[in-house]
C-alpha positions as a Markdown table, in Angstrom:
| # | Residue | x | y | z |
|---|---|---|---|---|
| 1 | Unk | -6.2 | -8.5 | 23.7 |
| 2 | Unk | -6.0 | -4.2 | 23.0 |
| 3 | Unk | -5.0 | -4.3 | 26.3 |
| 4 | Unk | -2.1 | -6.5 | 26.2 |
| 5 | Unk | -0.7 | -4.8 | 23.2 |
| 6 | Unk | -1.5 | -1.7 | 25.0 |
| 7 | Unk | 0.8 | -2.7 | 28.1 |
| 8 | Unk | 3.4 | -4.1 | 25.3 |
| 9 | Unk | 3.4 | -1.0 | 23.8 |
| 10 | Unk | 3.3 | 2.0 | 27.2 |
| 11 | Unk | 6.7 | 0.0 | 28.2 |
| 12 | Unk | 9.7 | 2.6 | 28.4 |
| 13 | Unk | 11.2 | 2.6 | 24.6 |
| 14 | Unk | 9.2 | -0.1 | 23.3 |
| 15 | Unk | 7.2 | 1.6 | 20.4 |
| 16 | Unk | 10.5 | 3.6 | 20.0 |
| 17 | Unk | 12.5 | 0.3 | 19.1 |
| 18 | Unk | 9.4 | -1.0 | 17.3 |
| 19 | Unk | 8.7 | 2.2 | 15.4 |
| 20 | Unk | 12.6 | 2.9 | 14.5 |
| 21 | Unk | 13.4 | -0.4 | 13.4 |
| 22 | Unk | 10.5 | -0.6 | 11.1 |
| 23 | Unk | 11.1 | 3.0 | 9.7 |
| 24 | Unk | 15.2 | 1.6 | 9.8 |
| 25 | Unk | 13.9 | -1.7 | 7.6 |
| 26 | Unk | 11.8 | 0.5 | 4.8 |
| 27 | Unk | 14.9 | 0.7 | 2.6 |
| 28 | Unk | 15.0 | -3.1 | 2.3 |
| 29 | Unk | 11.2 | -3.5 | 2.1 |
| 30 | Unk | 11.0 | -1.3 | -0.6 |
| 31 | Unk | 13.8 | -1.7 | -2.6 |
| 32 | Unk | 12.7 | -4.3 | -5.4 |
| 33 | Unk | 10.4 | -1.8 | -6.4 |
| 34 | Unk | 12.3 | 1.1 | -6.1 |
| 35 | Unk | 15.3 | -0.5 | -8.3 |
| 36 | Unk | 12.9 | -1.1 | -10.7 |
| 37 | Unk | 10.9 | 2.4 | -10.8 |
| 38 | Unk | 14.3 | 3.9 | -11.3 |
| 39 | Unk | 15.7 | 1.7 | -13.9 |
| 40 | Unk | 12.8 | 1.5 | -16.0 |
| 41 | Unk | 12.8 | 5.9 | -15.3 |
| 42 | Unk | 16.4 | 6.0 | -16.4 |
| 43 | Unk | 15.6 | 3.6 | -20.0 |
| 44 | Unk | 16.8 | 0.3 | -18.1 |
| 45 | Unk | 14.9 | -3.0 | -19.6 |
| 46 | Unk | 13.1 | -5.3 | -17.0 |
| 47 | Unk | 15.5 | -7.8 | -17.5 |
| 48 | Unk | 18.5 | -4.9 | -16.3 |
| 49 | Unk | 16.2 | -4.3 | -13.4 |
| 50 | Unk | 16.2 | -7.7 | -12.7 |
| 51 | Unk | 19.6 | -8.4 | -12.7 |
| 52 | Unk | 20.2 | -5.2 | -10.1 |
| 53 | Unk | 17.7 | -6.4 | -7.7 |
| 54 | Unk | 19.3 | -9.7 | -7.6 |
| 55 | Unk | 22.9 | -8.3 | -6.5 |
| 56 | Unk | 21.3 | -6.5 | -4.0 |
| 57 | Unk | 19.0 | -9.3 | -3.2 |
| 58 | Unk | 22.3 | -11.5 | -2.9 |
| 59 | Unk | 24.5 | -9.2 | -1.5 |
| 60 | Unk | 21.7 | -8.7 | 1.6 |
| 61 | Unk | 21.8 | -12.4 | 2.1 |
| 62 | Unk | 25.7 | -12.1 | 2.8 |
| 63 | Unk | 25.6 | -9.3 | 4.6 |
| 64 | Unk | 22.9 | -10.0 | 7.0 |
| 65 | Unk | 24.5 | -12.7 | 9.3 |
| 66 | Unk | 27.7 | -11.4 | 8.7 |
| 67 | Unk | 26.9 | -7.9 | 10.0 |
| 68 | Unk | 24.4 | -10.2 | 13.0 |
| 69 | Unk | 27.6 | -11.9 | 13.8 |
| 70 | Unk | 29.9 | -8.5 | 14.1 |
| 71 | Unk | 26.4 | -6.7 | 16.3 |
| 72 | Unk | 27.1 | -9.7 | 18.7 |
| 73 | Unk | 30.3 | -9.0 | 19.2 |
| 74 | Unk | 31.1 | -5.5 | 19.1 |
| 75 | Unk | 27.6 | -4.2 | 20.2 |
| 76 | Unk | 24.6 | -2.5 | 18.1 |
| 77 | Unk | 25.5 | 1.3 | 17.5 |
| 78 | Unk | 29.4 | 0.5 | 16.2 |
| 79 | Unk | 27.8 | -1.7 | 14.0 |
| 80 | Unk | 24.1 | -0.7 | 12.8 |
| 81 | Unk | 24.9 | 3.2 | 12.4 |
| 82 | Unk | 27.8 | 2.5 | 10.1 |
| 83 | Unk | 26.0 | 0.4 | 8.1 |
| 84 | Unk | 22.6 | 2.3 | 7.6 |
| 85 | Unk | 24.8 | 4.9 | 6.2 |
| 86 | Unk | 26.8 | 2.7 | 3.8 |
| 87 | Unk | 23.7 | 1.5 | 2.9 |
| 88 | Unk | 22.1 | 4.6 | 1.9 |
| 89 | Unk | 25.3 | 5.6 | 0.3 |
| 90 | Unk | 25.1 | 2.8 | -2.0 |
| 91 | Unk | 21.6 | 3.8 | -3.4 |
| 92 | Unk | 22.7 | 7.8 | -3.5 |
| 93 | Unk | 25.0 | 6.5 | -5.5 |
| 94 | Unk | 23.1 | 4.3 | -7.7 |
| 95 | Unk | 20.6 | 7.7 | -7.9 |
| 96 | Unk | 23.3 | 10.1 | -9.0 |
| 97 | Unk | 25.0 | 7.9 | -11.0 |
| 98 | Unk | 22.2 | 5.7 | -12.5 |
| 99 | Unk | 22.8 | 2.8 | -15.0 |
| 100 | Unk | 25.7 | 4.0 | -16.9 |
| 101 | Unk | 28.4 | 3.0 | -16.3 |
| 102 | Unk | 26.9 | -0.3 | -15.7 |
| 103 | Unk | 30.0 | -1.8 | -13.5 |
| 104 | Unk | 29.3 | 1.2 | -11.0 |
| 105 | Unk | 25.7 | 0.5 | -10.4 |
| 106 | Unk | 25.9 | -2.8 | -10.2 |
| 107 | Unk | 28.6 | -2.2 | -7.5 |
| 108 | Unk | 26.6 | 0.5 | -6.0 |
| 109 | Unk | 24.0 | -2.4 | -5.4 |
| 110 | Unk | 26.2 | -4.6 | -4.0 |
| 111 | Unk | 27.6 | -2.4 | -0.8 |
| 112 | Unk | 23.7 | -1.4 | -0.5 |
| 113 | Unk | 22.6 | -4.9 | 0.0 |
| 114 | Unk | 25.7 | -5.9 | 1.7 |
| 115 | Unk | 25.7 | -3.1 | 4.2 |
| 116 | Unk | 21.4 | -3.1 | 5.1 |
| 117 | Unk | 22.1 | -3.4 | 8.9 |
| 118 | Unk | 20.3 | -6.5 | 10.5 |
| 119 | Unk | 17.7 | -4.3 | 12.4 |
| 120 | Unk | 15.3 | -7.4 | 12.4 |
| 121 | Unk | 17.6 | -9.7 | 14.0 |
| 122 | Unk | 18.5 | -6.7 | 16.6 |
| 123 | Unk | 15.3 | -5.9 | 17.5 |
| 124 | Unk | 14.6 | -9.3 | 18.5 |
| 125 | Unk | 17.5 | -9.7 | 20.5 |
| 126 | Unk | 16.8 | -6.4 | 22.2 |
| 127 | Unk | 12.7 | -7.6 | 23.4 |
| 128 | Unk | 14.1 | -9.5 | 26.2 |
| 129 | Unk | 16.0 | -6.6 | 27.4 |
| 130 | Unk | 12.8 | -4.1 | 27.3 |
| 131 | Unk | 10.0 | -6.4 | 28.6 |
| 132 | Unk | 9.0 | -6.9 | 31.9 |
| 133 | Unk | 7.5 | -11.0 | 31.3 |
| 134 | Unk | 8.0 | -13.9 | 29.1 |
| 135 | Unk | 4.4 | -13.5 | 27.7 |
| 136 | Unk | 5.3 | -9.7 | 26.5 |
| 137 | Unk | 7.9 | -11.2 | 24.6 |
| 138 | Unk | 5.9 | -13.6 | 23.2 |
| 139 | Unk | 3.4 | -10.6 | 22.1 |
| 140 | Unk | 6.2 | -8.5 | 21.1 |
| 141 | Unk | 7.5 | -11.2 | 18.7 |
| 142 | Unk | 3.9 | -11.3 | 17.2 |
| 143 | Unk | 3.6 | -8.0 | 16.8 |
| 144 | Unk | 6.8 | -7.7 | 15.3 |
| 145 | Unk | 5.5 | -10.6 | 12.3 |
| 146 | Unk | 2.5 | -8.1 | 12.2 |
| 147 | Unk | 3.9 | -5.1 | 11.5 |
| 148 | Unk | 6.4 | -6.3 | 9.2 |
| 149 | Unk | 3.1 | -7.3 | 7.2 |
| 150 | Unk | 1.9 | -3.7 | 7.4 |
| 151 | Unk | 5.3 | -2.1 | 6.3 |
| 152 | Unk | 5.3 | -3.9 | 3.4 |
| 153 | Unk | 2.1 | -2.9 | 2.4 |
| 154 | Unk | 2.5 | 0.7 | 3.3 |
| 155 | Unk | 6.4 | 0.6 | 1.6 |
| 156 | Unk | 5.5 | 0.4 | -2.0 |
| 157 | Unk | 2.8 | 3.1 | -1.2 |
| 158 | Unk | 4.9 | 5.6 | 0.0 |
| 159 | Unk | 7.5 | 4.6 | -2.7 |
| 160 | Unk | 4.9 | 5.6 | -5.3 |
| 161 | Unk | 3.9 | 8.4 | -4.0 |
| 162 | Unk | 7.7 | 9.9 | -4.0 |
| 163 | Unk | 7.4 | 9.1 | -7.7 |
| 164 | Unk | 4.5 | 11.1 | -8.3 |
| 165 | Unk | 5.2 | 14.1 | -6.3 |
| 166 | Unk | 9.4 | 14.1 | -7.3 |
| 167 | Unk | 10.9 | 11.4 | -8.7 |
| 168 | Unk | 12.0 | 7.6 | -8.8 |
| 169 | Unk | 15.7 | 9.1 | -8.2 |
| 170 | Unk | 14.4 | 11.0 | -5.1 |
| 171 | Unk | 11.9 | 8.4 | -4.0 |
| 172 | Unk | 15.6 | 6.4 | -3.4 |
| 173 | Unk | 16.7 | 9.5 | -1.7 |
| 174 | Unk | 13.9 | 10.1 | 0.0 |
| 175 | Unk | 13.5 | 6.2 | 1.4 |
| 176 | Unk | 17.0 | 5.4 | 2.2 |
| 177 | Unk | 17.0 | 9.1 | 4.4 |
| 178 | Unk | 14.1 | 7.5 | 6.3 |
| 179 | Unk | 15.8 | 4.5 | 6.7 |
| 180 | Unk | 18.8 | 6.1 | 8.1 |
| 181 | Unk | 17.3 | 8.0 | 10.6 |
| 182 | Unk | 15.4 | 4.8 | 11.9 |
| 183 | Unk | 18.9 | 2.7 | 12.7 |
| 184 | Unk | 19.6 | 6.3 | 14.6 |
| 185 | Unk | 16.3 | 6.4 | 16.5 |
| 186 | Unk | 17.2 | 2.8 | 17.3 |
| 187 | Unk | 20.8 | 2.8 | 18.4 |
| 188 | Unk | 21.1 | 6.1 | 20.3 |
| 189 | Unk | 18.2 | 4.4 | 22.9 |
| 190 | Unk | 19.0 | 3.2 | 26.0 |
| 191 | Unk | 18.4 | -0.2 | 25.4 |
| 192 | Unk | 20.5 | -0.6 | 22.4 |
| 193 | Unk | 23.9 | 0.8 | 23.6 |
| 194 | Unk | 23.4 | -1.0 | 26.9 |
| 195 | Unk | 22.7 | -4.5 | 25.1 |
| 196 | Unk | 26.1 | -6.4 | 25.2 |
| 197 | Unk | 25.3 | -10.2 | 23.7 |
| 198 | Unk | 26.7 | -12.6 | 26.1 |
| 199 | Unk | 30.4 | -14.2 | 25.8 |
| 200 | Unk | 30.6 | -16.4 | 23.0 |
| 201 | Unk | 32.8 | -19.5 | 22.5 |
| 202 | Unk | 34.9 | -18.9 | 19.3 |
| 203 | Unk | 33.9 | -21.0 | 16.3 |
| 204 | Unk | 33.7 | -20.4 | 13.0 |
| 205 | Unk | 30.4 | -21.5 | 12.3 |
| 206 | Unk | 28.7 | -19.3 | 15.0 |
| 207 | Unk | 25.1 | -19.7 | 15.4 |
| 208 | Unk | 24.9 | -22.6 | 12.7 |
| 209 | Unk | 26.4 | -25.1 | 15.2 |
| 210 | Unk | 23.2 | -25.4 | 16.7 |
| 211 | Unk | 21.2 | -28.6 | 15.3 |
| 212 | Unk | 18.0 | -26.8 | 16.5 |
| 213 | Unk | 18.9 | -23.8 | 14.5 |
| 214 | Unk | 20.1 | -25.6 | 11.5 |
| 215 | Unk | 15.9 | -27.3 | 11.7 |
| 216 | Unk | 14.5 | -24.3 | 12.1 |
| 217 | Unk | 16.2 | -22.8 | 9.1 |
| 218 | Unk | 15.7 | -25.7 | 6.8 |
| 219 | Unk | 11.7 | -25.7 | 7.7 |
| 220 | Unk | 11.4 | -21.8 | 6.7 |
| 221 | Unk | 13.5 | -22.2 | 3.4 |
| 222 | Unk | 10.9 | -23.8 | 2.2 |
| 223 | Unk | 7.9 | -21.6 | 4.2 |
| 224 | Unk | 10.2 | -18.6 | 2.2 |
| 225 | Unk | 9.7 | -20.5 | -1.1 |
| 226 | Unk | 6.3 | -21.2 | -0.4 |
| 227 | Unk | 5.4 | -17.3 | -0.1 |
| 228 | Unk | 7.8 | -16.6 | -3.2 |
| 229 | Unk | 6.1 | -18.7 | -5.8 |
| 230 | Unk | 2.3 | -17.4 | -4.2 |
| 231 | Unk | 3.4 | -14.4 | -5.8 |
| 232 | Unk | 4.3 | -15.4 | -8.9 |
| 233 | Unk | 1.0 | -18.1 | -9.2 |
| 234 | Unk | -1.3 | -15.0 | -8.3 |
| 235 | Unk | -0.4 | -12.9 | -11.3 |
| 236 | Unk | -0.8 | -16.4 | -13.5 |
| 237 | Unk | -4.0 | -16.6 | -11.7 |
| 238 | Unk | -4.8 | -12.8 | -12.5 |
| 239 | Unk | -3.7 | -13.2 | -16.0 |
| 240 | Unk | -6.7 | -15.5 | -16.7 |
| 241 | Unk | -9.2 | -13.5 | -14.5 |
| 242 | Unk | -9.4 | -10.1 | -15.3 |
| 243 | Unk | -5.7 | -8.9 | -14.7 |
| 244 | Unk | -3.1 | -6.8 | -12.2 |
| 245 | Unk | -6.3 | -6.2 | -9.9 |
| 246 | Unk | -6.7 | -9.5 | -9.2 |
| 247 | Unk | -3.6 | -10.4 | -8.3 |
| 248 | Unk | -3.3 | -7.4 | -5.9 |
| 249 | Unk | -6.4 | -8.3 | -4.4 |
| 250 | Unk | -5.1 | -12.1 | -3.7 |
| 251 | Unk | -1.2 | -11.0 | -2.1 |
| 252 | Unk | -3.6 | -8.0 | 0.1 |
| 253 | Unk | -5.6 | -10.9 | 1.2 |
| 254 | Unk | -3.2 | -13.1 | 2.0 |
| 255 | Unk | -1.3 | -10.2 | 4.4 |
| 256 | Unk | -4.7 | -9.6 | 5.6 |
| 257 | Unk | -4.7 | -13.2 | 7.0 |
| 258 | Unk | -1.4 | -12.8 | 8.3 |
| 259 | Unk | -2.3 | -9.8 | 9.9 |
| 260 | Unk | -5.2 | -11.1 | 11.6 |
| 261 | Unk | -3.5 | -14.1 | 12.5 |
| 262 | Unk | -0.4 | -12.3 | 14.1 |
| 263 | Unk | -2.8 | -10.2 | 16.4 |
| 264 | Unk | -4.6 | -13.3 | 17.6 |
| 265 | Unk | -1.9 | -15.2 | 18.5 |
| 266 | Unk | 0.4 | -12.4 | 20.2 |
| 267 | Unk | -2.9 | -11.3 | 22.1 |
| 268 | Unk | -3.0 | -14.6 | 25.0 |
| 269 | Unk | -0.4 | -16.4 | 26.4 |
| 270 | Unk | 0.0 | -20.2 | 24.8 |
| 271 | Unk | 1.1 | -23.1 | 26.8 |
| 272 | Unk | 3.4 | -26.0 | 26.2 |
| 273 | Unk | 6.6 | -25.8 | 24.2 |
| 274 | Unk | 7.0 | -23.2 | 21.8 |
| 275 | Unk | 8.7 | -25.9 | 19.4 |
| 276 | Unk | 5.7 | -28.5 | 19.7 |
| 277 | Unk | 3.8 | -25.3 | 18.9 |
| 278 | Unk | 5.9 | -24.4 | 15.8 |
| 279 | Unk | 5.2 | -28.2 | 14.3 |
| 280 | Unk | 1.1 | -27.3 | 14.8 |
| 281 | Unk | 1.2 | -24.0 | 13.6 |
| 282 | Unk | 3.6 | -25.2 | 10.2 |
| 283 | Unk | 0.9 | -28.0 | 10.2 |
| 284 | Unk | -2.0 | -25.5 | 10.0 |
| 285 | Unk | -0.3 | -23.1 | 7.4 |
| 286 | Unk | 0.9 | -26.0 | 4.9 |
| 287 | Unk | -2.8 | -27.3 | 5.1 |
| 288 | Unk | -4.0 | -23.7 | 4.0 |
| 289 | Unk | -2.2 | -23.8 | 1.0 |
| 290 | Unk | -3.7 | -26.6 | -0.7 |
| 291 | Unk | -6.9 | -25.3 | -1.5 |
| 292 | Unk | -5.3 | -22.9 | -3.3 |
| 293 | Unk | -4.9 | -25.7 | -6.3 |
| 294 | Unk | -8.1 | -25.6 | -6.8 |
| 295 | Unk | -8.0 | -22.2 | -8.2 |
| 296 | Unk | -11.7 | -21.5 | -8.1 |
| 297 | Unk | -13.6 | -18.3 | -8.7 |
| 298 | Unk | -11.8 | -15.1 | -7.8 |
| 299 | Unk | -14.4 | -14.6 | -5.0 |
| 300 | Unk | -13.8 | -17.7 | -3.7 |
| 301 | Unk | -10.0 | -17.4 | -4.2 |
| 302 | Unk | -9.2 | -14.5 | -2.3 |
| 303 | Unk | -11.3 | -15.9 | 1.0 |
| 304 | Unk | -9.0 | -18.9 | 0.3 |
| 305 | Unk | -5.8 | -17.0 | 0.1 |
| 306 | Unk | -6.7 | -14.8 | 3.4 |
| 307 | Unk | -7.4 | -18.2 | 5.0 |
| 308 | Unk | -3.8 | -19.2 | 3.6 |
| 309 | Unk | -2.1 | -16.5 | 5.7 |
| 310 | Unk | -3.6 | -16.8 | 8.9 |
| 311 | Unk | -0.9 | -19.0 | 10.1 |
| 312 | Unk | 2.0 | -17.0 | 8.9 |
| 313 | Unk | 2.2 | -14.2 | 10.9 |
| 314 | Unk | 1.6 | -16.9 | 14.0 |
| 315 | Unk | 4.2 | -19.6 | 12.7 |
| 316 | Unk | 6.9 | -16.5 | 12.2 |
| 317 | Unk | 6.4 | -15.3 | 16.0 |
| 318 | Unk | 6.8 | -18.4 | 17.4 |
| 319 | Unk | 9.9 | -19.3 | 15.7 |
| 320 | Unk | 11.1 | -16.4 | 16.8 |
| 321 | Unk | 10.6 | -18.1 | 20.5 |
| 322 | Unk | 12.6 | -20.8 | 19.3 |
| 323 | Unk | 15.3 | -19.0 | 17.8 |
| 324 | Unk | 16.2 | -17.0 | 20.8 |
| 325 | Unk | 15.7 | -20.5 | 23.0 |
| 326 | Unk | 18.4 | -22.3 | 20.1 |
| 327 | Unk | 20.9 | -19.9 | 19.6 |
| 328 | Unk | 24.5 | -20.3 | 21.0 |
| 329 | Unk | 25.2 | -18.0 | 23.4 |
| 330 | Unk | 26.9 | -15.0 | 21.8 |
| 331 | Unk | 24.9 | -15.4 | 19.0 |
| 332 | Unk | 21.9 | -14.2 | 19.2 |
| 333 | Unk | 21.6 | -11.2 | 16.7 |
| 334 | Unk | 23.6 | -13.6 | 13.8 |
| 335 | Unk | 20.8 | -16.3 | 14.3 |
| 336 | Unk | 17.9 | -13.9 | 13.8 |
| 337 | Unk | 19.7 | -12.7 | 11.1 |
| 338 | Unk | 20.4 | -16.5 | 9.4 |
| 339 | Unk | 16.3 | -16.8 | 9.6 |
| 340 | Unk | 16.2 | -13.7 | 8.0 |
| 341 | Unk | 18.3 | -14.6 | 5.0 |
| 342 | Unk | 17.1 | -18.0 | 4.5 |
| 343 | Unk | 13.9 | -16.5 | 4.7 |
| 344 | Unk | 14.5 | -14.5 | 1.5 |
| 345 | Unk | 16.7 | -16.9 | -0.6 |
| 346 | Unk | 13.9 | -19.4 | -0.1 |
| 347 | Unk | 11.2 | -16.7 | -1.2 |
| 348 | Unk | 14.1 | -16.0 | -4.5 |
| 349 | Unk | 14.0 | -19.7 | -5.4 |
| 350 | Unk | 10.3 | -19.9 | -5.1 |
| 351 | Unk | 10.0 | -17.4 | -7.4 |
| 352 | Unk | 12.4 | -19.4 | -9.8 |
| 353 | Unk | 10.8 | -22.6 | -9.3 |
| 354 | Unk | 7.0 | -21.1 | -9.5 |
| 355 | Unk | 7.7 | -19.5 | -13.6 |
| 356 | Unk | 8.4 | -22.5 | -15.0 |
| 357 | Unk | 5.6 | -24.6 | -12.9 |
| 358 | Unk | 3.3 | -21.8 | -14.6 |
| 359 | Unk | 4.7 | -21.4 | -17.9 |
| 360 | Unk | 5.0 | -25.3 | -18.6 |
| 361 | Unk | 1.5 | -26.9 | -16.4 |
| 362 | Unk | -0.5 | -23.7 | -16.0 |
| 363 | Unk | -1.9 | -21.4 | -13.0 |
| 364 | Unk | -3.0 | -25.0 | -10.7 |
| 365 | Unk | 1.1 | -26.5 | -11.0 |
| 366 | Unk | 2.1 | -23.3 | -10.0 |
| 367 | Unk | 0.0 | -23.6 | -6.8 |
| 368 | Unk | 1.1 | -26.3 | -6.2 |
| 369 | Unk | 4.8 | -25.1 | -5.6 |
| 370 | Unk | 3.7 | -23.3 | -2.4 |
| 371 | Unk | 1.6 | -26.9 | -1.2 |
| 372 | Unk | 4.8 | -28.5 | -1.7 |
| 373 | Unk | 6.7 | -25.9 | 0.0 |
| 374 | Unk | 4.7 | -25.7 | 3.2 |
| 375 | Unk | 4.3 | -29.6 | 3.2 |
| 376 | Unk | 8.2 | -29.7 | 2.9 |
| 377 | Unk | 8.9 | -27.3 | 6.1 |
| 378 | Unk | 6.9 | -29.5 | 8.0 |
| 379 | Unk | 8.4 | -32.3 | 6.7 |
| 380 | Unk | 11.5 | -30.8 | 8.0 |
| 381 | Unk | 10.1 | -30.2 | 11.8 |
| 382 | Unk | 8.5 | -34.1 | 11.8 |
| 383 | Unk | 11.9 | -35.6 | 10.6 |
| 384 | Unk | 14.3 | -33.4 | 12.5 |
| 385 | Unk | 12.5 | -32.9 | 15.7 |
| 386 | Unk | 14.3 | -34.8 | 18.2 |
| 387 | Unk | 16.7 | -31.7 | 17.9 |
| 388 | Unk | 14.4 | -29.1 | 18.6 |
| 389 | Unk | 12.7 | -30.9 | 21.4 |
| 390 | Unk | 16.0 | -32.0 | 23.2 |
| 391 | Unk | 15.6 | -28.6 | 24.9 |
| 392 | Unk | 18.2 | -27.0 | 26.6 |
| 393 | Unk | 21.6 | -28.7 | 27.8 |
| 394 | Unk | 22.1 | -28.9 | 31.7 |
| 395 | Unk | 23.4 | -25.7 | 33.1 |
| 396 | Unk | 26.8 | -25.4 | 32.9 |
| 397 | Unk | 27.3 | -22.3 | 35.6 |
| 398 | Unk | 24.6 | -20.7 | 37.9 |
| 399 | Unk | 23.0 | -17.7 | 36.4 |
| 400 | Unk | 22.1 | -14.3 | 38.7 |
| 401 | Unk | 19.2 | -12.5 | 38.2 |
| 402 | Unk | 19.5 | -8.6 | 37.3 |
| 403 | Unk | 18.2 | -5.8 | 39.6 |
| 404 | Unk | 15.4 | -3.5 | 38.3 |
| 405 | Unk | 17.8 | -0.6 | 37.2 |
| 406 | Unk | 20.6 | -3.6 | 35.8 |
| 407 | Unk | 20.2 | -3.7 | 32.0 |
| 408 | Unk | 19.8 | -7.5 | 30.8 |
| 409 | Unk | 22.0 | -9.1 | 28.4 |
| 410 | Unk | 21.4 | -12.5 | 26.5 |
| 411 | Unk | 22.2 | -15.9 | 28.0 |
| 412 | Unk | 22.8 | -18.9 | 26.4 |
| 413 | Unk | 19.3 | -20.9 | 26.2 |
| 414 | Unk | 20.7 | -23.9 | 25.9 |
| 415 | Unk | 22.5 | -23.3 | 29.2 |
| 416 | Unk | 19.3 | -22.4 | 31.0 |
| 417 | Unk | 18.2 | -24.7 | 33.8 |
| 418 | Unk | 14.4 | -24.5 | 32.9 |
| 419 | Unk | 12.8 | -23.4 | 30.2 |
| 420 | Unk | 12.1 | -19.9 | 29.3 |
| 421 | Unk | 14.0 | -16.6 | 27.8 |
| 422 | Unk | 17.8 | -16.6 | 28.0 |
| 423 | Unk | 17.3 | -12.4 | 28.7 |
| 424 | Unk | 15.8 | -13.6 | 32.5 |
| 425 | Unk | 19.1 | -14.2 | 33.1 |
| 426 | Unk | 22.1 | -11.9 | 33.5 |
| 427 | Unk | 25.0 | -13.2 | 31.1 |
């Protein structure tokens, strides 16, 4: 398994492109908590923090596919570059300027969310390019899910310790600098300004014409929620056993799970059809969360909740798989960027749904919210999955393999002749 991430890892520019878009994504991962820290620091109430988070939260949503669409088109540096740095921008702004006037923070939120350059999508579109086999990319995917788990449990660390050793106005700095120079690290590689996505038919809906897309999105709206209203039952939970600690403890376990999971799973090859795998591994991760109802003991809890994230990591990686297999050609980057947003507005409107589950039935309702969740993204895969598992449309046009020093560019999946990674094929 060490080995096969080892391989993964020793390929030219691959921990470059993993490394650099994680640094790239800290911004994002951090920036609930950095809005907040600041807000709070400059005599901001909660609910003001709140309502800042949410228009970058938003704007992010917007600007993700949108900015995933315009990488597709017109290539990764014109795109990613400019926006890092209008991102950063925003929050310099938001630093210097603070919470008065209130109209120019709030708008110094919204081109910070709206400009956060889709450097998850891009990295996903650019695995097929860097890997030598089918199986690395599978592994690569995984490994992604993993260390996405790991930044955001090393992001709010490193945020609070800029606020101890400066501020909360430089740990924004500080942060959003870091971030910057990640999108750099990533689009000055090779691989990055050589990716061209492949000629795409015109159509306004882009990558959301595909039925198989449309499935996959509706089943992780609801994983999203699912995750969202964890967090909010765990501090209910931790409320009633002993405080803040507890819920830590329960959200560390859960990524603990997750990160376990994610190495597992991206360390051996899997056969079959990564879209009958995707219904198994939803299966698997909805049936983890109902234990969690029975809110026992907060031993016995937090073995529960790491047992509730094993699947995640797993269940992210492999629709990953099925992304890149379901996107219309020429879309690639806008459709990693669509499971991206979903992703989060789910996790928002978990959130929104867990409070009053809590508030109005107690800590077991609110559990019950992700149970319902996960049950209701399978229920999504089982009803709709005639469109997943159509697999890809004849070929339309023969395909040419590239030559070792040719860079590879995405190919329509859905135009493949077998099964496999539309990258195998020059577009």
């Amino acid at each position: 398994m060490a080995a096969g991430y080892g391989e993964l890892l020793r390929t030219p520019h691959a921990a470059r492109l993993l490394t650099g878009t994680l640094l790239g994504r800290l911004p994002n991962a951090t920036a609930a908590l950095a809005v907040l820290l600041f807000a709070r620091a400059e005599g901001g109430s909660y609910a003001l923090a709140g309502g800042l988070s949410a228009v970058y939260g938003a704007a992010n949503a917007v600007g993700q596919p949108l900015l995933g669409r315009a990488v597709d088109r017109l290539g990764q540096p014109r795109v990613m570059l400019p926006a890092a740095v209008a991102s950063a921008l925003g929050m310099v702004l938001f630093a210097v300027v603070g919470i008065e006037p209130l109209p120019v923070a709030y708008v110094a939120m919204l081109i910070a969310g709206l400009f956060t350059p889709p450097l998850e999508g891009g990295l996903r579109a650019l695995w097929p390019t860097v890997l030598r086999r089918e199986d690395q990319v599978h592994a690569a995917y995984a490994l992604d899910a993993v260390a996405q788990e790991v930044m955001f449990a090393v992001g709010p660390l490193l945020v609070t310790l800029s606020v101890a050793v400066w501020s909360e106005a430089a740990a924004l700095l500080v942060i959003n600098a870091i971030g910057v120079a990640g999108a750099l690290s990533v689009v000055v590689s090779r691989p990055s300004r050589q990716w061209r996505s492949a000629p795409r038919e015109a159509h306004w809906l882009g990558a959301l014409r595909s039925p198989g897309l449309l499935v996959l999105l509706g089943s992780f709206f609801f994983i999203g929620l699912a995750l969202g209203a964890i967090a909010v039952a765990a501090v209910a939970y931790a409320d009633e056993h002993g405080g803040g600690v507890v819920s830590s403890a329960l959200l560390s376990a859960l990524g603990v799970g997750a990160l376990a999971g994610g190495i597992v799973y991206g360390g051996r090859a899997w056969p079959g059809a990564p879209e009958r795998r995707l219904r198994l591994l939803v299966a698997a991760l909805a049936v983890g969360y109902l234990p969690l109802m029975l809110v026992p003991g907060v031993v016995t809890m937090t073995v529960l909740a790491g047992v509730a994230g094993v699947f995640l990591a797993p269940a992210l990686a492999c629709a990953f798989v099925v992304v890149d297999r379901h996107a219309p050609s020429g879309t690639v980057t806008e459709a990693f960027s669509w499971l991206v947003t979903t992703f989060v507005v789910g996790n928002a409107v978990g959130t929104a749904v867990a409070g009053p589950a809590v508030q109005f039935g107690g800590v077991a309702p609110g559990f019950a919210v992700p149970a319902a969740g996960g049950a209701a993204a399978l229920a999504v895969l089982l009803a709709a999955q005639r469109f997943l598992l159509d697999g890809p449309r004849p070929v339309v046009q023969p395909t040419t393999y590239r030559t070792p020093d040719e860079p590879r560019a995405e190919n329509d999946r859905n135009h493949a002749a077998e099964p496999g990674f539309r990258a195998r094929h020059q577009a």
